[in-house]
N, CA, C and O atoms as a Tinker XYZ file with bonds, in Angstrom:
   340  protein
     1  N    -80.225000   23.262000    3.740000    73     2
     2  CA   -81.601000   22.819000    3.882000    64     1     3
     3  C    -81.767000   21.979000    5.150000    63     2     4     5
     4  O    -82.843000   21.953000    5.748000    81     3
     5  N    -80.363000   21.083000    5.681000    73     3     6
     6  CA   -80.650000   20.493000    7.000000    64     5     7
     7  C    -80.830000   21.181000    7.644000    63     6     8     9
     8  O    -81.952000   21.044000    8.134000    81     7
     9  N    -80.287000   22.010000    8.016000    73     7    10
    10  CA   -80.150000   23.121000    9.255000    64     9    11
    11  C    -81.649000   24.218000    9.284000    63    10    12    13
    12  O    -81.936000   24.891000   10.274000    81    11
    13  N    -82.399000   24.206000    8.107000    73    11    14
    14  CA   -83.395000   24.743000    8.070000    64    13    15
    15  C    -84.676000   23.911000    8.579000    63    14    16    17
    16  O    -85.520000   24.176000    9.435000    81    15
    17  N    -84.545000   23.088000    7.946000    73    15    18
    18  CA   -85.902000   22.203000    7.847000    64    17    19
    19  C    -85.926000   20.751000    9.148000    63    18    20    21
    20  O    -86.915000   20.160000    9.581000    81    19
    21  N    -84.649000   20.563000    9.443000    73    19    22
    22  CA   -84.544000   19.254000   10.307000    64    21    23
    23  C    -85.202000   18.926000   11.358000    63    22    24    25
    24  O    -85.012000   17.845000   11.916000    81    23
    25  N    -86.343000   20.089000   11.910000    73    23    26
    26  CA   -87.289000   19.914000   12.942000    64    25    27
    27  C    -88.526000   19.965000   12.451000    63    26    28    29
    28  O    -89.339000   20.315000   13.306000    81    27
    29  N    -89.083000   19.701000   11.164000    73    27    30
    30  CA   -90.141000   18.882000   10.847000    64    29    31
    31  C    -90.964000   17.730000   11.109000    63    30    32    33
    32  O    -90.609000   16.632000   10.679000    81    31
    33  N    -91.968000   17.858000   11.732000    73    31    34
    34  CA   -92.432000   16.105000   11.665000    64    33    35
    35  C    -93.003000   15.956000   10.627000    63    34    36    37
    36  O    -93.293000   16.829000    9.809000    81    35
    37  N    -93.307000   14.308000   10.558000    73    35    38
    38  CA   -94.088000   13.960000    9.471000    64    37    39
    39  C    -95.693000   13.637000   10.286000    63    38    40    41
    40  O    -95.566000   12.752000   11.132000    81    39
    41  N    -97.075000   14.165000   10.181000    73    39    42
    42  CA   -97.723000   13.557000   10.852000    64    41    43
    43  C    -98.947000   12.900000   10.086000    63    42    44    45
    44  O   -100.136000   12.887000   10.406000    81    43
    45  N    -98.295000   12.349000    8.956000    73    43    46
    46  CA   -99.465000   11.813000    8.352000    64    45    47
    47  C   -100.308000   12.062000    7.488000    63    46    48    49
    48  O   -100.782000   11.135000    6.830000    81    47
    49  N   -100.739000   13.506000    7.257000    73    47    50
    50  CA  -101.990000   14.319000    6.757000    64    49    51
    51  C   -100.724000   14.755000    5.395000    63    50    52    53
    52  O    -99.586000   15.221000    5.454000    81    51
    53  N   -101.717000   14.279000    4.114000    73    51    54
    54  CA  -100.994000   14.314000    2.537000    64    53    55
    55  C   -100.929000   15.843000    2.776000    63    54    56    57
    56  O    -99.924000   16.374000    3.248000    81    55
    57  N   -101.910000   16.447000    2.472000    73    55    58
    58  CA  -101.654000   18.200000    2.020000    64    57    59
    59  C   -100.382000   18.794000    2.771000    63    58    60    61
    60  O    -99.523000   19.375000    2.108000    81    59
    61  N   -100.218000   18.611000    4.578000    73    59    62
    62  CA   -99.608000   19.294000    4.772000    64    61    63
    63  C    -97.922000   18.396000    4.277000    63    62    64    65
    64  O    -96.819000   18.932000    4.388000    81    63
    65  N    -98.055000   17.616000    3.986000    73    63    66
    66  CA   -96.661000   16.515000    3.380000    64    65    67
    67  C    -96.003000   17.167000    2.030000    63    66    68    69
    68  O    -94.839000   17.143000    1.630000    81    67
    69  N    -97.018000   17.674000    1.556000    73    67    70
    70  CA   -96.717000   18.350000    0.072000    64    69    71
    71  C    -96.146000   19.696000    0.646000    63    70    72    73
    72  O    -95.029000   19.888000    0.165000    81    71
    73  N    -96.537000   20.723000    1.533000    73    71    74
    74  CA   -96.517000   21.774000    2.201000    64    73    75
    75  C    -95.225000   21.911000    2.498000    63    74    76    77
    76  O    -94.575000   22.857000    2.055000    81    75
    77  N    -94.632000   20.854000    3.392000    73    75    78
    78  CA   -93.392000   20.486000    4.072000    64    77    79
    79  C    -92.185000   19.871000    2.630000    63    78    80    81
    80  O    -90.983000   19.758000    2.872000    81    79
    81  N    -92.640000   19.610000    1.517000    73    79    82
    82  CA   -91.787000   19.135000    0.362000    64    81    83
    83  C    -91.701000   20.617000   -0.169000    63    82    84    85
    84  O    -90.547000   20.954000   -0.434000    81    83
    85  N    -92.614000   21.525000   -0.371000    73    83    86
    86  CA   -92.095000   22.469000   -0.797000    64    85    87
    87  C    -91.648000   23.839000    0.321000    63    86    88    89
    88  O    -91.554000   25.020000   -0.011000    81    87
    89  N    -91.470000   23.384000    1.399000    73    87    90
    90  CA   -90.488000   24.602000    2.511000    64    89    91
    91  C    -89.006000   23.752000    1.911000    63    90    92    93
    92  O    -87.961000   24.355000    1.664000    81    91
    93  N    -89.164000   22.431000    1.768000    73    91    94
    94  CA   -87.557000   21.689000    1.848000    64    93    95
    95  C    -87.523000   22.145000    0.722000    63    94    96    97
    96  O    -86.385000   22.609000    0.804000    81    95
    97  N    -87.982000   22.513000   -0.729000    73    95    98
    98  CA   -87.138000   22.531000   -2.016000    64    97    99
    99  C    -86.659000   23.663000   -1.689000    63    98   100   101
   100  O    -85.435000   23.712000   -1.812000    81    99
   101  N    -87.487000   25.244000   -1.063000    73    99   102
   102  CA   -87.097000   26.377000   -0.876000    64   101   103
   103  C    -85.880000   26.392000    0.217000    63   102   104   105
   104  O    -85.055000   27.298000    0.096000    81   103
   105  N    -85.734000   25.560000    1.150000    73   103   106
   106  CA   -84.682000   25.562000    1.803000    64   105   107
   107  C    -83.617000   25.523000    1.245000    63   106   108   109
   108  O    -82.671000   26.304000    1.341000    81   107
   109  N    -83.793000   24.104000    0.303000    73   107   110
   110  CA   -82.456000   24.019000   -0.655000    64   109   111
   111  C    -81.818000   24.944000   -1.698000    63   110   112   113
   112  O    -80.743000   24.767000   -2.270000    81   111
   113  N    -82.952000   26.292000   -1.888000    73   111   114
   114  CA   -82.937000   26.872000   -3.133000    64   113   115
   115  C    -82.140000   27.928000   -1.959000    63   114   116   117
   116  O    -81.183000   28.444000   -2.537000    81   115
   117  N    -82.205000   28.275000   -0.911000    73   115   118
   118  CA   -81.719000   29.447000    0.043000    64   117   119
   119  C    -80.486000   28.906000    0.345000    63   118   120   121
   120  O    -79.659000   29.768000    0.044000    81   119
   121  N    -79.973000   28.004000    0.749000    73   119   122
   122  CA   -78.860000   27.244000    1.040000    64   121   123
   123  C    -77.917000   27.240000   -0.173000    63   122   124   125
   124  O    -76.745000   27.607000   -0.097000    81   123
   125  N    -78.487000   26.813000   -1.263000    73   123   126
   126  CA   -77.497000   27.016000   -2.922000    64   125   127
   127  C    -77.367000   28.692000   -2.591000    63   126   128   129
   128  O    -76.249000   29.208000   -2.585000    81   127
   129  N    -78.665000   29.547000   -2.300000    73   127   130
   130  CA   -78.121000   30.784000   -2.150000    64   129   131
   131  C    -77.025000   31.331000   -1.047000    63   130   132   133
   132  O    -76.231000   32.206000   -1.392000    81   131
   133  N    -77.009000   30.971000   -0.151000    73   131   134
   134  CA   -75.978000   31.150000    1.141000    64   133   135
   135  C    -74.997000   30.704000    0.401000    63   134   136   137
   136  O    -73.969000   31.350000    0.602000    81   135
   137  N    -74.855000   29.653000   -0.572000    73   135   138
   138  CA   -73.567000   29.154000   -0.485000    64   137   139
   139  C    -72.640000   30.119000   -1.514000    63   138   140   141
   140  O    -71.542000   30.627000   -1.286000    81   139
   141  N    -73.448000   30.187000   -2.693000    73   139   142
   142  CA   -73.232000   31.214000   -3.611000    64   141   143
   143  C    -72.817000   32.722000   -3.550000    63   142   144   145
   144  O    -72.493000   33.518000   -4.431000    81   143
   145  N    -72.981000   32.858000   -1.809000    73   143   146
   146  CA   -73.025000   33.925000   -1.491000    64   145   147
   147  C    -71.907000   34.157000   -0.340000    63   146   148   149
   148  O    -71.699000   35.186000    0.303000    81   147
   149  N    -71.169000   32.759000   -0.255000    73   147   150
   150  CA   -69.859000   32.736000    0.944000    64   149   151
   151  C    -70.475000   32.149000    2.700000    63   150   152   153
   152  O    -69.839000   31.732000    3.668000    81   151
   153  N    -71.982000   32.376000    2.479000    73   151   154
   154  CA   -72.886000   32.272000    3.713000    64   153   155
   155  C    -72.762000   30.647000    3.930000    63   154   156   157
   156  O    -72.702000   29.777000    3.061000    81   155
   157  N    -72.746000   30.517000    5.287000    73   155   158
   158  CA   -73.159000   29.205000    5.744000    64   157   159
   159  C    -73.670000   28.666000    7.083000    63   158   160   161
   160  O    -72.790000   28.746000    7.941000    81   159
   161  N    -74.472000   28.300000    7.396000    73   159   162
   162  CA   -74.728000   27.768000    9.490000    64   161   163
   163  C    -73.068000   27.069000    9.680000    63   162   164   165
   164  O    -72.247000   26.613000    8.883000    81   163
   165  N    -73.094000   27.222000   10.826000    73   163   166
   166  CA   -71.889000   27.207000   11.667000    64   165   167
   167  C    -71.916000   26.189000   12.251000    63   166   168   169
   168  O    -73.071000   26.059000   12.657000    81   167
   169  N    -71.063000   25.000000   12.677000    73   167   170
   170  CA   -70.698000   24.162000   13.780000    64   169   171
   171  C    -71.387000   24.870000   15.132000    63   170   172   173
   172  O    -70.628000   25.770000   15.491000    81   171
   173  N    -72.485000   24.791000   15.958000    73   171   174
   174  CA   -72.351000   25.078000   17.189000    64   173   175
   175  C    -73.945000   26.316000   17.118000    63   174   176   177
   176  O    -74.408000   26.933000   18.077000    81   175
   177  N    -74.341000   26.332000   15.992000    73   175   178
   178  CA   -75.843000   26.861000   15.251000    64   177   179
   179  C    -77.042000   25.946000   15.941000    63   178   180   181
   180  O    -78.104000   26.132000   15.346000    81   179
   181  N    -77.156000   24.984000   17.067000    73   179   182
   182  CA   -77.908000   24.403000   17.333000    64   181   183
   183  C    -77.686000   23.332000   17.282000    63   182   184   185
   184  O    -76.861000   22.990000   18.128000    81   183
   185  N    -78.211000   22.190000   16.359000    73   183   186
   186  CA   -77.514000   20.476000   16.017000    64   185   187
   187  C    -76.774000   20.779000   14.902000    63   186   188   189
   188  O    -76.539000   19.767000   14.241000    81   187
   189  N    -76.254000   21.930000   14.379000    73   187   190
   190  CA   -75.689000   22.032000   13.540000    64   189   191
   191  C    -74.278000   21.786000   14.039000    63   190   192   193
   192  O    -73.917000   22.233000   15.128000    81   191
   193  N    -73.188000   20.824000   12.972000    73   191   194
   194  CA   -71.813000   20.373000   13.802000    64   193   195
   195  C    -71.016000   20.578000   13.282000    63   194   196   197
   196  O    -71.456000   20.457000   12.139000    81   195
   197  N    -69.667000   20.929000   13.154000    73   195   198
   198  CA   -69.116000   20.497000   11.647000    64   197   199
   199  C    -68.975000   19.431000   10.446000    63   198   200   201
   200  O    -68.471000   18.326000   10.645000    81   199
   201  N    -69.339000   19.741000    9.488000    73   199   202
   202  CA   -69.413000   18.995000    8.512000    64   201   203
   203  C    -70.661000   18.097000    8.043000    63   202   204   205
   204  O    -71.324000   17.296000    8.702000    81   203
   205  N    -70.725000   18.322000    7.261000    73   203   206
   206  CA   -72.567000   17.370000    7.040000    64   205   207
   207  C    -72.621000   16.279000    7.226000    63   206   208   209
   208  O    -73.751000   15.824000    7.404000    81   207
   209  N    -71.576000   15.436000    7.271000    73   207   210
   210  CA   -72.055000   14.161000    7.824000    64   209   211
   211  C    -72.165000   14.030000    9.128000    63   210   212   213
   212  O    -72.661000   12.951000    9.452000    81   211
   213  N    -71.849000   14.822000   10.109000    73   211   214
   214  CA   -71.686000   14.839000   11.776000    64   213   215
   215  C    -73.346000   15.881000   11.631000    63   214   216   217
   216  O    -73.741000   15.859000   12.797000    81   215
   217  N    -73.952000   16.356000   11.158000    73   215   218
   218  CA   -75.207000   17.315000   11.390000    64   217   219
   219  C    -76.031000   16.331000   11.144000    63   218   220   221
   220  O    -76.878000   16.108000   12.009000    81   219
   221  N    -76.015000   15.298000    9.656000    73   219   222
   222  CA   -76.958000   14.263000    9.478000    64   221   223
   223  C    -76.868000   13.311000   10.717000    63   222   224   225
   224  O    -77.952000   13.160000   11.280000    81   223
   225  N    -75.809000   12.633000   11.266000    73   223   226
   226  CA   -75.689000   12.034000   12.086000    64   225   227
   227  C    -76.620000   12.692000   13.139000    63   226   228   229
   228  O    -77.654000   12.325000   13.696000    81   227
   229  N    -76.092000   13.457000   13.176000    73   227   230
   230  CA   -77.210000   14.264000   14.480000    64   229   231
   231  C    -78.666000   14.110000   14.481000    63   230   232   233
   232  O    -79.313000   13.701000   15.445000    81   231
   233  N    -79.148000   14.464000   13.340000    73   231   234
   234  CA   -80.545000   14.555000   12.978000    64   233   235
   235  C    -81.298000   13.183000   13.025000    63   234   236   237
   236  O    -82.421000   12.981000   13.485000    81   235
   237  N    -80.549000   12.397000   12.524000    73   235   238
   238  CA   -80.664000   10.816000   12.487000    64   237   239
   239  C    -80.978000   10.443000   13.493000    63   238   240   241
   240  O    -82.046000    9.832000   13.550000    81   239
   241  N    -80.078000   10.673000   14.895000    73   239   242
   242  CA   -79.811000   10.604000   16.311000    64   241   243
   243  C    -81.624000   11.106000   17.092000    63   242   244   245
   244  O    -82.439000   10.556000   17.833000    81   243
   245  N    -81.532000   12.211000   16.484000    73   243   246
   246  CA   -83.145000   13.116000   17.090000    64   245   247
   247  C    -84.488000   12.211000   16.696000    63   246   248   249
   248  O    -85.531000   11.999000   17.314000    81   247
   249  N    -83.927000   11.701000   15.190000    73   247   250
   250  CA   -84.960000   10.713000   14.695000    64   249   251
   251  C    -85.319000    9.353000   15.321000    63   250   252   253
   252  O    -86.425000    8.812000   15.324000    81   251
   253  N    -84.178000    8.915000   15.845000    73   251   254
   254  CA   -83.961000    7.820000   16.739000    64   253   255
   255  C    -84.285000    7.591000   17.823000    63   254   256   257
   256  O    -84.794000    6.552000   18.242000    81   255
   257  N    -83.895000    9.001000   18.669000    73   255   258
   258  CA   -84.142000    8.647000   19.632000    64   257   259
   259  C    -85.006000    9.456000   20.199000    63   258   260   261
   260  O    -85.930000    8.856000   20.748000    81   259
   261  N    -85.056000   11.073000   20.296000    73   259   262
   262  CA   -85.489000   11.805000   20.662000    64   261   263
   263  C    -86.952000   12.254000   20.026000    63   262   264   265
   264  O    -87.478000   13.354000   20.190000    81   263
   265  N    -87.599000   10.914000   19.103000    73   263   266
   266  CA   -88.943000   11.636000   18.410000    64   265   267
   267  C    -89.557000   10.195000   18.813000    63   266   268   269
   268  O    -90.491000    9.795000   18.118000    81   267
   269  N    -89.003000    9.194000   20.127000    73   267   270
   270  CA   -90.064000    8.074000   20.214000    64   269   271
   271  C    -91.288000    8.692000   21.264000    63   270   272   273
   272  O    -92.352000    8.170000   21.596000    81   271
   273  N    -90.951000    9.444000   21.480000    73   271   274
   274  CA   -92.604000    9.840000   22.261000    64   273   275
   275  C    -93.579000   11.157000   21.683000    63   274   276   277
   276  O    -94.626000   11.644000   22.109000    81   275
   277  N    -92.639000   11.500000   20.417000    73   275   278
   278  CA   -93.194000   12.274000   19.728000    64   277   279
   279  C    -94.157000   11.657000   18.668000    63   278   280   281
   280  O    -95.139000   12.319000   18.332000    81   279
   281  N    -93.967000   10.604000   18.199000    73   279   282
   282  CA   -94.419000    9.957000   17.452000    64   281   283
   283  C    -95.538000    8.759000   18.067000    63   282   284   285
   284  O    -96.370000    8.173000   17.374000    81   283
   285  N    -95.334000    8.578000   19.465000    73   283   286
   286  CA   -96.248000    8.356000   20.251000    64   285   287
   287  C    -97.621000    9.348000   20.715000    63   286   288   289
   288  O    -98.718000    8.908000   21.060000    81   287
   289  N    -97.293000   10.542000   20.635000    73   287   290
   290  CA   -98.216000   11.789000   20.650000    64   289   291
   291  C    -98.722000   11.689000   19.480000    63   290   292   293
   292  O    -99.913000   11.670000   19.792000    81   291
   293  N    -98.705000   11.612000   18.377000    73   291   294
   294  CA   -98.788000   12.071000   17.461000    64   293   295
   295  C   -100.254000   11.573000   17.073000    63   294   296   297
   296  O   -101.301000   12.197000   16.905000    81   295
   297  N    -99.822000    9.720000   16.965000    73   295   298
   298  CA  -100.827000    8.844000   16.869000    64   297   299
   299  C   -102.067000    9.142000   18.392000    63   298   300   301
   300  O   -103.283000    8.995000   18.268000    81   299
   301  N   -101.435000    9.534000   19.620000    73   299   302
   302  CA  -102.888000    9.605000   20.505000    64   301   303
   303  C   -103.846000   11.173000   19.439000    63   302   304   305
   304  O   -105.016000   11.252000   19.067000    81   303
   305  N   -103.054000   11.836000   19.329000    73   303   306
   306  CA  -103.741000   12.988000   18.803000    64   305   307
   307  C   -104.810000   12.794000   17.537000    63   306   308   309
   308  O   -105.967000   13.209000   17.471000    81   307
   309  N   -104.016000   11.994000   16.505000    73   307   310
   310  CA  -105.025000   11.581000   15.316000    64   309   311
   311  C   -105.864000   10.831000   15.445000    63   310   312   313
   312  O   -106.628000   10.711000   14.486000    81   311
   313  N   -106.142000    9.873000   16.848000    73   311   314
   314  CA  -106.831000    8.836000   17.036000    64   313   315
   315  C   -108.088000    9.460000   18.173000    63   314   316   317
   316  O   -109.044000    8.851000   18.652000    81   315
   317  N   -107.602000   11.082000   18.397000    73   315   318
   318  CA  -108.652000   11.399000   19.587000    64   317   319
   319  C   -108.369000   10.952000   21.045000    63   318   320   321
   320  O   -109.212000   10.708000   21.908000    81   319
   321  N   -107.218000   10.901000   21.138000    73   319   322
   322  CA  -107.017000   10.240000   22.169000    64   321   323
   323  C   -106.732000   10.825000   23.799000    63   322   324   325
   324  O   -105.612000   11.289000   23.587000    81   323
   325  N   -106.937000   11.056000   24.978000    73   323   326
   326  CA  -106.712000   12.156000   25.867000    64   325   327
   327  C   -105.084000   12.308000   25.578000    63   326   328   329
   328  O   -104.571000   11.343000   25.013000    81   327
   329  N   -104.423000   13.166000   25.834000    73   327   330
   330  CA  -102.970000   13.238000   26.347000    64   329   331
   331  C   -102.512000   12.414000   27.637000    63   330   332   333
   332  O   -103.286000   11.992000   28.496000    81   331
   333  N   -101.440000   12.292000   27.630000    73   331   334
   334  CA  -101.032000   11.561000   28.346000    64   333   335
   335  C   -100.117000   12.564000   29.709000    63   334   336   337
   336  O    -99.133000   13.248000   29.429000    81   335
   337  N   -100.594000   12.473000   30.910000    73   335   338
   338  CA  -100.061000   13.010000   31.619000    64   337   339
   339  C   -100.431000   14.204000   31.971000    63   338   340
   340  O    -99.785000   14.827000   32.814000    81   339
């Protein structure tokens, strides 16, 4: 389900929040299926790394660092705001 869903934002708006809770349960329900099935994303699949705690780390990392001007967009957009640049 990380490897599926980990480029989600959150932007605020309830309906599509519920929308995005149920792609993640179905992710998880495809992932129990991959696994059940020998299937799995690979080390080197994108931010995918070996082992789930080095992929969360990763994602964590994107959350950290790589979504502060995303989350800066986000708010000019809901507020009406021009773009920047």
């Amino acid at each position: 389900a990380v490897a599926i869903v980990s480029g989600m934002i959150c932007d605020g708006a309830k309906p599509s929040c519920a929308a995005k809770i149920a792609a993640a349960v179905d992710a998880g329900l495809l992932g129990y299926h991959m696994f059940t099935c020998g299937q799995e994303f690979r080390g080197g699949d994108g931010i995918i790394t070996k082992g789930v705690e080095a992929t969360i780390e990763n994602i964590g990392r994107l959350g950290r660092l790589g979504m502060r001007e995303t989350d800066k967009e986000i708010i000019r957009i809901m507020t009406n705001q021009p773009a920047l640049g």
